[in-house]
N, C-alpha and C positions, 0 to 999 in steps of 0.2 A: 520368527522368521517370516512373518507373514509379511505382505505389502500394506503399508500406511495408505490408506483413505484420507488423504487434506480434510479439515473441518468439520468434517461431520460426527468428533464429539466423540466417538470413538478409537481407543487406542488398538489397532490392530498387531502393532509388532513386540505390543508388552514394553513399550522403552518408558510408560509410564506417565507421558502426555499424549495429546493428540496432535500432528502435524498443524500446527496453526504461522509455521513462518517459513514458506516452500522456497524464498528466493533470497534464505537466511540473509539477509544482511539486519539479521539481529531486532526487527520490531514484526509482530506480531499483526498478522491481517485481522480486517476485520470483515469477516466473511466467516457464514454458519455458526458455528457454535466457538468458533475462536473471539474472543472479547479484547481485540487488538485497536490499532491507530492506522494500520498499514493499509491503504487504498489502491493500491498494484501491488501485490503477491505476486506476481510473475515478473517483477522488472527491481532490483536491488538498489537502485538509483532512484526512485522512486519510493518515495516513504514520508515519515512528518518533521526528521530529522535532514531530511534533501533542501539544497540549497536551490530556489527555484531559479529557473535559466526562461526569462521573459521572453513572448513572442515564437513559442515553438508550439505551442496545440497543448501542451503538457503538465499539469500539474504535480510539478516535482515535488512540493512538499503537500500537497494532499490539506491544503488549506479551505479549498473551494471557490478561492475564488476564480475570477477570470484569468488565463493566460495573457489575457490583451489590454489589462487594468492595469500595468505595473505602480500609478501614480493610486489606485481604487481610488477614482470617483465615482466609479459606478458607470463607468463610459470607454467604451474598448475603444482601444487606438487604432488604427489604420499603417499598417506597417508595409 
């Protein structure tokens, strides 16, 4: 009955894991002690599995790269 503490490795509520995927959409952060892919845990649309939506500031799939490279030459576009 306790409250879960996110990542920190610790299972506080006995369910048997640690909270490592808070904005469930099912892939796993990678933040503290969770060994995930998920690069925004607080946003479910955002993940490695997301389909990136170019030119908005965002990296939806957690790829790294530029928002502004859709073509990655290595040269962000002017939009």
């Amino acid at each position: 009955g306790a409250p879960e503490i996110p990542y920190d490795g610790i299972d506080q509520d006995c369910s048997g894991d640690d909270q490592c995927d808070v904005d469930l959409d099912g892939i796993d952060a990678a933040i503290g002690s969770c060994p995930g892919t998920d690069c925004d845990d607080s946003d479910a649309l955002v993940n490695p599995a997301a389909d990136e939506l170019w030119y908005d500031g965002v990296d939806q799939d957690c790829d790294g790269w530029s928002d502004f490279d859709a073509d990655r030459d290595g040269h962000d576009s002017v939009v």
